[in-house]
N, C-alpha and C positions, 0 to 999 in steps of 0.2 A: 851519148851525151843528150842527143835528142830525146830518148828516152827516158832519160832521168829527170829533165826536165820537165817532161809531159807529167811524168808523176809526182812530183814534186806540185805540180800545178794539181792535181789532182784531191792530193794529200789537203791540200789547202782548201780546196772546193770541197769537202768530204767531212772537213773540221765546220767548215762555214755553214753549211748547205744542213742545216735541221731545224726540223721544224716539230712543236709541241705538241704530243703526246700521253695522256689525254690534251684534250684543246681546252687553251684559254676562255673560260666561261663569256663572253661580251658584256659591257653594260646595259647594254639595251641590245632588243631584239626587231629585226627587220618588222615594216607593218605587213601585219593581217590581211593579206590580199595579192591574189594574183595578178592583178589588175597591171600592177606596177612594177618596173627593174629595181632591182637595189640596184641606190645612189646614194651618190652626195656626202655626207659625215659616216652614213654605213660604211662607208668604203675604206675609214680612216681608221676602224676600231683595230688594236691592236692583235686580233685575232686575224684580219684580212690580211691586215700587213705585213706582217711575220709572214705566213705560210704564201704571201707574194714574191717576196724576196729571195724565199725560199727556192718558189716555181724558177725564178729568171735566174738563181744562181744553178739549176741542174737540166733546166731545158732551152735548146739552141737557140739562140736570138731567130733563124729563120722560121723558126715555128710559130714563134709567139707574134713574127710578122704578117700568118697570112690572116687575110681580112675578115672581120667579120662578117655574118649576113644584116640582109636588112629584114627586119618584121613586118609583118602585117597582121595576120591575128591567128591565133591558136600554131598551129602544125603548117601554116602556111608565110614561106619568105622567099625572100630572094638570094639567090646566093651570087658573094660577089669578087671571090675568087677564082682561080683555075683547078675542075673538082680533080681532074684527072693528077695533078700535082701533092695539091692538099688532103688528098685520100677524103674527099667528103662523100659519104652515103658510100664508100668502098667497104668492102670486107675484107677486113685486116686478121688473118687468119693467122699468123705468125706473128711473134714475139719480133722487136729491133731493139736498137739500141737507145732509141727517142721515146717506145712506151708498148707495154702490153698489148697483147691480140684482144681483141674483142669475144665476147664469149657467146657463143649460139647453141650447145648443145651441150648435153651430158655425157661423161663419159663409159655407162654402161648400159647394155642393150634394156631396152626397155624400161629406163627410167626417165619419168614426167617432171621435169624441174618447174612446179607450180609455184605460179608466183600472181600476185596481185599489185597493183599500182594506184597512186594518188592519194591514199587514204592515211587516218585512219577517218573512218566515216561513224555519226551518232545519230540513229533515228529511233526515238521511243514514242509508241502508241500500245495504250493501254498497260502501261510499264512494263512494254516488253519491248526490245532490240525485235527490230522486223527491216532488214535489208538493208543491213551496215554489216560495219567488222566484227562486231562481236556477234550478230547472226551468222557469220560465217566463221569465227572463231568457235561454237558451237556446234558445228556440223563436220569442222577438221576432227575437234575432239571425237566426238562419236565415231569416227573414223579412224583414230586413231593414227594419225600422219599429221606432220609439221610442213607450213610454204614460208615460202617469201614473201614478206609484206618490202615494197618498195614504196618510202612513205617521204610525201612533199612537209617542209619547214613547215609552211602556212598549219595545214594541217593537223599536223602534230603537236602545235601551239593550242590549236582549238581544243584538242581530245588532249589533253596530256596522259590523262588515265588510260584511256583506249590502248594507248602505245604501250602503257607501262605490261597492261593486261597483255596484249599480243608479245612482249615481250616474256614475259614471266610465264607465260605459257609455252615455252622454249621456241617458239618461232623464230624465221630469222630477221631480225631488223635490217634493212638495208637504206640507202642514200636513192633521192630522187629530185632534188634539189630542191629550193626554199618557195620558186614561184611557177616553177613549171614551164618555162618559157622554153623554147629551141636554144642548146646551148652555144648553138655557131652564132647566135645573133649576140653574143654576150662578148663584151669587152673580156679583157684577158683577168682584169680583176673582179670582174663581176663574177663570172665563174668562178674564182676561190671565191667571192665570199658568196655565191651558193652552196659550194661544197663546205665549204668551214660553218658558216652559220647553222645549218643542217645537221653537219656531223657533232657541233658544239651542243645543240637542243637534244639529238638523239644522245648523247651521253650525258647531258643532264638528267634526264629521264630513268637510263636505264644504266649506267657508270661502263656503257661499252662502246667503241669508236666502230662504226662497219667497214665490211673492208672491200662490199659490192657495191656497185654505183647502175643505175639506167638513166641512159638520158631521156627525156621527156621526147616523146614521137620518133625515136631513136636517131634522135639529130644529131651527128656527129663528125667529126674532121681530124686530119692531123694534130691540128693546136691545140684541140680540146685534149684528145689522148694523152699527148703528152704531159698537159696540166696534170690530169686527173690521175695519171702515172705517178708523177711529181707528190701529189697528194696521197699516194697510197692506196690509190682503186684500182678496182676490175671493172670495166666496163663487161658488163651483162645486157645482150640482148634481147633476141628470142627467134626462133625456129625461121628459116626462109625455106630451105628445101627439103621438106615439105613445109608451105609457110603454118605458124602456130600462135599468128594472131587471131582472137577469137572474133576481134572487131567487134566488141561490146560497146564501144565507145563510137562517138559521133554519128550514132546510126540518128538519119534524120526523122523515121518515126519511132517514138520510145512505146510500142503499142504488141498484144501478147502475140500476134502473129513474127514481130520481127526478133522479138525474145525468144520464139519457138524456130527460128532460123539459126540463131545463135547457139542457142542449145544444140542445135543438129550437128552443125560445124565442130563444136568442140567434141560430142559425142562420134562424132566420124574419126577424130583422134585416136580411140581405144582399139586397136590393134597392135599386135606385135611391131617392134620395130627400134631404130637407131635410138637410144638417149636424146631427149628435147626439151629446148624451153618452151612455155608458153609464156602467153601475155594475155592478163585478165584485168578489170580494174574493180576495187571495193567503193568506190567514192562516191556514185550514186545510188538511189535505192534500185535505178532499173538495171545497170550492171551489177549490184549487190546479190538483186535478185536473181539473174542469170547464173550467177555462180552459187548459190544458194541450190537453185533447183538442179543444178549438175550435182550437185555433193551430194543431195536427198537421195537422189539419183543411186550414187556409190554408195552409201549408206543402205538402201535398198536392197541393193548385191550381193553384201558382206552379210547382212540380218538373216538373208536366205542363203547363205555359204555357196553362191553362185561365184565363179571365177571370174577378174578382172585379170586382165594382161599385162598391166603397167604399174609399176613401183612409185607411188607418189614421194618426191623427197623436196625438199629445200633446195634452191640453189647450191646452198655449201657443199650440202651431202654430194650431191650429186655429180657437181666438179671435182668433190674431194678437198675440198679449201675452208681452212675455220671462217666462222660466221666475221669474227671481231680482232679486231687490230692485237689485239694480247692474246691471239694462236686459239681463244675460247669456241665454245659455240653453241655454248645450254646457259640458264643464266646463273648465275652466283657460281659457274665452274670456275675452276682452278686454271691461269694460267701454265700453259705450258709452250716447248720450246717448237718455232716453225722454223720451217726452212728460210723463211725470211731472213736476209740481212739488215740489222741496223744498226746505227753506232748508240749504245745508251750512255747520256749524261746524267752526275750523279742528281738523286733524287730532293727537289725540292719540297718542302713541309709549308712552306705559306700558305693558307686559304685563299680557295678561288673565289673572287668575286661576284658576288650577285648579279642576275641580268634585271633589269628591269623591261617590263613587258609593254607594249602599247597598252591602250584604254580599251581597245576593242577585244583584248587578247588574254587570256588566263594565265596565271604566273607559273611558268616555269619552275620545278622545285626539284629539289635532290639532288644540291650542286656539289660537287666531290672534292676531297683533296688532296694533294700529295700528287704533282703531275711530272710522270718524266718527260726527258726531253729524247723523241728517237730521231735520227737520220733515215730518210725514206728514200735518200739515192744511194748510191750503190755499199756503202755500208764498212763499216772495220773488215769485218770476213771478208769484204771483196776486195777492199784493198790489199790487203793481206795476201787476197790469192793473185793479184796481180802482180803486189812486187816479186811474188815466187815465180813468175812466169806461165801461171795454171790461165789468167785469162788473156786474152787479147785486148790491145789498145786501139780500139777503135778514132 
């Protein structure tokens, strides 16, 4: 009786509990700057609110209780809950029932899951790309290997085309939220609508939802996971043992000695070894250029049929998980079927609404239409295999 009940409750949180797929375009777009949280009337747009309701109807009231941090500036706050409780800055190596493991490695020997953060980044001198994304979109090519671009909202509002180009060029688009802030310092709805704003711009952009997520400075907790669970992500890291931060960021002199430090660092990388992430970022020109001169580097190698050790891939590849919420992971491919469960509702035909963009910010275009609506908690299939008695009622 208990049991039937429990699912019975379940059936009904399973009908309730979806949230839209692709996402509701916004009307307007958060502002152009890091500077500041989304707030206020942001909060309200029907794109937040949906996929909040969403969050609270598939994840524990306890989670969504524990406390935020407090900020101070950049990668630096307070935390002001119990970490040992709330899994904060823990490594959640295992799957639960509250939200995905976190992800720190690849799973075959000797594969480099390259990946870059912040961007997409624009610098022309002399009408030429010199240590931005598409200098390094340039030297992937000639290489012949696809990364991961992990690209902030702000950003990608600035460069639309950038993205569109790193897309189109089969890279993987991925989430890195809209302002780059610590995400434990974020109220529970500010977080969706990090993720949602982001995820709604990058599919305006490019007509695909991502299905990896990095939190900025890899700040992260129970509450957030299970948010970000809720919404559909993998939380993606990057390597700790051996660590496979390259620390191209916040070096406090940006000058050629501490470039040719960095460079050494990632080049001490290239031996044999376990499946890893790294963490690089495109966003300035002097980490643009650090990554720049490693590719020349590899490029170098390859020209004179010299052997490198390590398989450059994309996150996807290299976890083995499609790039984009529709099972995809090259652009204009064909959906097909993932092991994903979700409930699909039937297809609506309305046009998605226009966002309108700040003053400061360039117009968002190639808004889509025809959005299903999928279930992102446990799904028809699962329920399915519960009432059979294949899973467990936790």
């Amino acid at each position: 009786m208990v049991r039937t009940a429990a699912i019975a409750a379940l059936l009904i949180g399973a009908a309730s509990a979806q949230i839209q797929i692709p996402p509701p375009i916004p009307t307007r777009w958060p502002e152009n700057t890091q500077l500041v949280f989304i707030t206020g009337s942001y909060l309200q747009e029907k794109l937040v609110q949906d996929a909040w309701k969403h969050v609270q109807t598939v994840v524990r009231p306890e989670l969504l209780a524990i406390k935020p941090s407090t900020y101070k500036q950049f990668a630096d706050i307070t935390y002001n809950d119990n970490p040992q409780t709330s899994g904060y800055k823990a490594r959640r190596l295992q799957d639960t029932a509250d939200f995905k493991a976190d992800v720190y490695t690849c799973k075959g020997q000797n594969d480099w899951g390259l990946t870059y953060d912040d961007g997409p980044s624009n610098v022309i001198v002399g009408g030429q790309h010199v240590n931005d994304t598409s200098a390094i979109l340039q030297r992937l090519d000639s290489l012949g290997v696809k990364a991961t671009f992990f690209v902030c909202g702000t950003a990608a509002l600035s460069q639309p085309e950038i993205l569109k180009a790193t897309y189109q060029a089969g890279h993987e688009i991925a989430s890195h939220t809209w302002t780059h802030h610590p995400i434990t310092t974020l109220t529970n709805e500010q977080l969706v609508a990090e993720v949602k704003y982001t995820e709604a711009l990058i599919y305006s952009l490019t007509g695909k939802v991502p299905n990896q997520f990095r939190p900025p400075y890899g700040d992260i907790d129970d509450r957030c996971r299970a948010i970000l669970t809720a919404l559909g992500y993998t939380t993606i890291i990057w390597g700790y043992q051996p660590h496979r931060d390259s620390l191209d960021a916040g070096q406090p002199a940006q000058n050629p000695a501490t470039a040719k430090q960095v460079v050494d660092t990632i080049r001490s990388w290239f031996t044999p070894q376990p499946g890893f992430i790294s963490l690089q970022h495109d966003i300035q020109q002097f980490t643009a250029s650090i990554a720049i001169t490693v590719l020349d580097y590899l490029v170098g190698l390859k020209n004179n049929n010299q052997p490198f050790p390590l398989n450059i891939k994309t996150v996807g590849q290299c976890i083995e998980a499609p790039y984009y919420r529709d099972g995809t992971s090259a652009p204009g491919s064909t959906p097909v079927s993932t092991t994903t469960t979700t409930t699909v509702a039937p297809t609506t035909t309305a046009p998605v609404p226009s966002a309108t963009v700040n003053p400061d910010s360039k117009q968002a275009e190639d808004k889509k239409n025809a959005a299903n609506v999928l279930g992102t908690s446990l799904g028809l299939a699962g329920v399915i295999a519960l009432l059979a008695g294949v899973l467990p009622l936790w």
